[in-house]
C-alpha positions in Angstrom: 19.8 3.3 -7.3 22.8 2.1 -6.0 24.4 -0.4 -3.3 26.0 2.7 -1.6 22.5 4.8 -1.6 20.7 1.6 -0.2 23.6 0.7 2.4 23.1 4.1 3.9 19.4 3.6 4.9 19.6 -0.3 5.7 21.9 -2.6 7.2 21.2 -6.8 6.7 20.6 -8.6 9.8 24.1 -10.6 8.7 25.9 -7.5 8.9 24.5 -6.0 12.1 26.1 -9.5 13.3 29.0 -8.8 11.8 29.7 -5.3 13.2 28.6 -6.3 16.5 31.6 -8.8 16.4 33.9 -6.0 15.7 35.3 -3.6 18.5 33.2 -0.2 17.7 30.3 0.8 19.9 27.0 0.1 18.1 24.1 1.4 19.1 20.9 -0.4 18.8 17.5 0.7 19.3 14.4 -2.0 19.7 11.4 0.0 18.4 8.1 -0.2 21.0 5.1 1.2 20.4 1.6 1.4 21.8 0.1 -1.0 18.7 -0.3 -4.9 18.9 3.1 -5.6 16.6 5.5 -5.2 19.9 5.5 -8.0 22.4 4.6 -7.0 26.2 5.9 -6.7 28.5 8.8 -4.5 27.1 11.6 -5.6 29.4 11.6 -9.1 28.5 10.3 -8.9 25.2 12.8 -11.1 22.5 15.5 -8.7 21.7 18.9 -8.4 19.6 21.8 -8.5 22.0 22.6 -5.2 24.0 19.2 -3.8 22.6 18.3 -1.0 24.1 14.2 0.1 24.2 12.5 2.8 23.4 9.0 3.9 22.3 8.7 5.7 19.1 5.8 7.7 20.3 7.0 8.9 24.0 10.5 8.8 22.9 10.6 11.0 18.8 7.0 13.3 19.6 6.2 15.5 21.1 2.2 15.6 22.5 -0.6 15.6 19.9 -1.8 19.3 19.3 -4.5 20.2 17.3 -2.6 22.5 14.5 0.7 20.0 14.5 -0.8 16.8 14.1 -1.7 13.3 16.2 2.1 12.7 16.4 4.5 15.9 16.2 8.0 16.3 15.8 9.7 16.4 19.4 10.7 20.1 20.9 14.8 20.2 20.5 15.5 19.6 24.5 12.9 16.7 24.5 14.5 15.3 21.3 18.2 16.2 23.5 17.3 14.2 26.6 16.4 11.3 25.1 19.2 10.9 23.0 21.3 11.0 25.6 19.6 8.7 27.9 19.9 6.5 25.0 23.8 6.6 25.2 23.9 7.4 21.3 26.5 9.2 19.8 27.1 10.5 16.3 30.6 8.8 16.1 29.1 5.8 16.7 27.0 3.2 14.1 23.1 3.3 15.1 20.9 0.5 14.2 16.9 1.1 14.8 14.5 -1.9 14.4 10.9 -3.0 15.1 8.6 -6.0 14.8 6.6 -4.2 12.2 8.5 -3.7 8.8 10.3 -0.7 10.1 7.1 1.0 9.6 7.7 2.0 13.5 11.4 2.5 13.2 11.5 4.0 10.3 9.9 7.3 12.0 13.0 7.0 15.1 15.7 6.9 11.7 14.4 9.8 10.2 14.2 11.6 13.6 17.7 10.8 14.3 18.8 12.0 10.7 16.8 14.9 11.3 18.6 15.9 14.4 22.0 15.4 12.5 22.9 11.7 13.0 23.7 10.8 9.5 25.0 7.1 10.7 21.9 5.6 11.6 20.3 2.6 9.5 16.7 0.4 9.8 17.6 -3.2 10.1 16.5 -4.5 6.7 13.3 -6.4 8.0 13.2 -5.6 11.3 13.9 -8.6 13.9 12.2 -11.0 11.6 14.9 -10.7 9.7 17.1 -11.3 12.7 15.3 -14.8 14.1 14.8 -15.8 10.9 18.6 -16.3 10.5 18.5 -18.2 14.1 20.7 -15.2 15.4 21.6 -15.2 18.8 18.6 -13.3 20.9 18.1 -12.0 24.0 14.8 -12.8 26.8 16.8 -10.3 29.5 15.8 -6.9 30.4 17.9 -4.0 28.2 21.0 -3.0 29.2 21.1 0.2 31.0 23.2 2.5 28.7 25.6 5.1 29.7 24.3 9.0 29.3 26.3 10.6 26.3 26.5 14.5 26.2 26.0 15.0 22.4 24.4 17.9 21.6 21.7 18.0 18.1 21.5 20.2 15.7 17.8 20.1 14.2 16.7 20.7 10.9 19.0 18.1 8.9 15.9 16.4 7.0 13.7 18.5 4.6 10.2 19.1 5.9 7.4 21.1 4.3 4.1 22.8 5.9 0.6 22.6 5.2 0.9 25.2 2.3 3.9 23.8 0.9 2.5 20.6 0.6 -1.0 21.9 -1.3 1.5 23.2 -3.6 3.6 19.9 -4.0 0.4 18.5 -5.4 -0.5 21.0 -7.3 3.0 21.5 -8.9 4.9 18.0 -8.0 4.5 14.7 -7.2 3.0 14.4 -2.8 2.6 10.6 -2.3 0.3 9.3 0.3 1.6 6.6 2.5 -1.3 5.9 4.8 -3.4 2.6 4.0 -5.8 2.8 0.6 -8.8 2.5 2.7 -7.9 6.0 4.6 -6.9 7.6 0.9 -9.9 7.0 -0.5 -12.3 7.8 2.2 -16.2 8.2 1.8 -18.7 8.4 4.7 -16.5 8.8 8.3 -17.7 6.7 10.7 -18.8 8.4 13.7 -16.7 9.7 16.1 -13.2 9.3 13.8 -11.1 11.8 12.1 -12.7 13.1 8.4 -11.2 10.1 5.7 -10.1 11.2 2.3 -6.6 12.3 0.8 -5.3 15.6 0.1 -6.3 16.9 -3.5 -4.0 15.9 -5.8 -1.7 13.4 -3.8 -0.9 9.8 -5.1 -1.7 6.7 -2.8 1.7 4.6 -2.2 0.9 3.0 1.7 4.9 2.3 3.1 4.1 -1.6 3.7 4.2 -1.3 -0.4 7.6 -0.7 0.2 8.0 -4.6 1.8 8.6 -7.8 0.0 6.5 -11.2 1.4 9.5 -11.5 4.1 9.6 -8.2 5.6 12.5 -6.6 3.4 12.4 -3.8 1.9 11.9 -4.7 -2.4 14.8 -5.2 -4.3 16.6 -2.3 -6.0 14.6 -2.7 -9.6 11.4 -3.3 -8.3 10.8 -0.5 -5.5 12.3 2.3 -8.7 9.4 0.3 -10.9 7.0 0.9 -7.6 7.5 5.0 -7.4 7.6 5.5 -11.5 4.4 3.8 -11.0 3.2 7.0 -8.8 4.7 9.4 -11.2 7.7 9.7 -9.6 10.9 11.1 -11.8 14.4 13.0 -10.6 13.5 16.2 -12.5 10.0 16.4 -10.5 9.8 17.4 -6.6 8.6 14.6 -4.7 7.0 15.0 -0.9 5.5 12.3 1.1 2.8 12.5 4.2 0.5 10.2 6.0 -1.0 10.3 8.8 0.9 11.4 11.8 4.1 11.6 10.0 5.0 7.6 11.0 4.5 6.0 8.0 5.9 8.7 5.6 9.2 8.1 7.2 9.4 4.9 5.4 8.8 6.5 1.9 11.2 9.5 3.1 13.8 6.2 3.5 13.0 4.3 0.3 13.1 7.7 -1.9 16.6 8.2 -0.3 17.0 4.5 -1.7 16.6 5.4 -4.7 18.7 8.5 -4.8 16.1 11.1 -4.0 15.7 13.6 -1.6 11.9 14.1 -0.4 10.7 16.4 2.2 7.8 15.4 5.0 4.8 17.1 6.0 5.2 16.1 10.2 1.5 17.0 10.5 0.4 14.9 7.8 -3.0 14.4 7.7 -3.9 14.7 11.2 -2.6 18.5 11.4 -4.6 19.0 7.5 -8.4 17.9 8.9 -7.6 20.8 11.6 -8.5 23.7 9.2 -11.9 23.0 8.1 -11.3 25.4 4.9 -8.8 22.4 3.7 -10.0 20.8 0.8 -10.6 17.0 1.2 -10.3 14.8 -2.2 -11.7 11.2 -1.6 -11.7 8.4 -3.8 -9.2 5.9 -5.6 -7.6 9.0 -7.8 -5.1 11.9 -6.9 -8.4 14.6 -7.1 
């Protein structure tokens, strides 16, 4: 791994300061969601200066459907619209962030990458990071930014299907990045999605990815984390989870550490739709 392979995913919290002293138009994107980890009301939730909000499930998905999962990748004009009611543009630096590890955010930077913004970087511990440091922060409703006209070009991030990823596992390394509780599965309580893992994949849940302050690990010790799950540059590596939320964070710290891993968007909620799909459950791939 190297600095330059790290520095493209994450930016520190002292050098978002930094460039936001400079004179280029930065872009930053506070990261809502429906959970418990983002303050209500939105509008004058604690913010970074001239953060802008949106919500990572309205905002980068599209409606759940049954064959493409709880959380689906957003339809091209959707995906369109928004970024340019956000005001983004590709010539300019984007900075996403949440109140949760990036493990909300991280799903908006791989969107954005995916639709061909290639400068766009998670806040290395989210806005934790930020307070911690006594940064300056905001208690004011979001600026209101000005529409940009960019247009996307979708398809700049490797994804997989359902078959593709049977045969990762089978032939590869898939990695798991939903919680150990939902990998191993065992009796579903009633009324909830079927628990288990898909045959063959390795458990790695994304908050593994965090140190005890919210960072992502330190260069040695997240390449010691994934040769733990088998993974190795001469083997194919693809990462899912449940809704395709949490395996953007893998996606990012693979990318960390120099490889290039493709998602299933569907993850598990789009595999339990097809009752012929084989469910493994327990602590082991299966």
């Amino acid at each position: 791994m190297t600095h330059t392979q790290r520095d493209a995913v994450l930016i520190s919290a002292t050098a978002l300061n930094t460039l936001l002293t400079g004179q280029q138009t930065v872009s930053i994107l506070a990261v809502r969601s429906d959970d418990t980890s983002c303050p209500r009301p939105y509008k004058i939730a604690p913010r970074i200066p001239g953060a802008i909000d949106t919500n990572m499930a309205e905002d980068f998905a599209a409606p759940s459907h049954p064959l493409n999962g709880s959380r689906p990748l957003p339809e091209h004009t959707q995906l369109e619209q928004t970024i340019r009611r956000l005001g983004l543009k590709r010539d300019n630096p984007i900075v996403v962030y949440d109140h949760d590890g990036n493990l909300q955010a991280a799903r908006v930077w791989w969107v954005l990458r995916w639709a061909g913004f290639k400068n766009v970087r998670m806040l290395d511990g989210g806005f934790k990071a930020w307070s911690d440091l006594a940064l300056p922060i905001s208690h004011t409703p979001p600026p209101i930014p000005t529409p940009s006209d960019e247009s996307i070009h979708i398809g700049q991030m490797p994804v997989m299907d359902a078959d593709a990823t049977a045969q990762l596992a089978r032939n590869g390394i898939l990695l798991d990045s939903r919680i150990q509780t939902n990998y191993i599965g065992g009796v579903t309580p009633a009324g909830l999605p079927r628990r288990g893992h898909i045959p063959g994949a390795h458990s790695l849940p994304a908050p593994d990815n965090l140190a005890e302050n919210g960072q992502f690990l330190d260069q040695e010790t997240l390449r010691a984390l994934y040769i733990s799950r088998g993974v190795k540059n001469a083997y194919p590596v693809g990462v899912y989870c449940g809704a395709g939320v949490s395996a953007a964070h893998n996606v990012a710290a693979l990318m960390m550490l120099g490889i290039t891993a493709p998602m299933y968007p569907g993850s598990w909620s789009a595999w339990i739709s097809d009752p012929a799909r084989p469910v493994a459950t327990g602590d082991m791939p299966g």
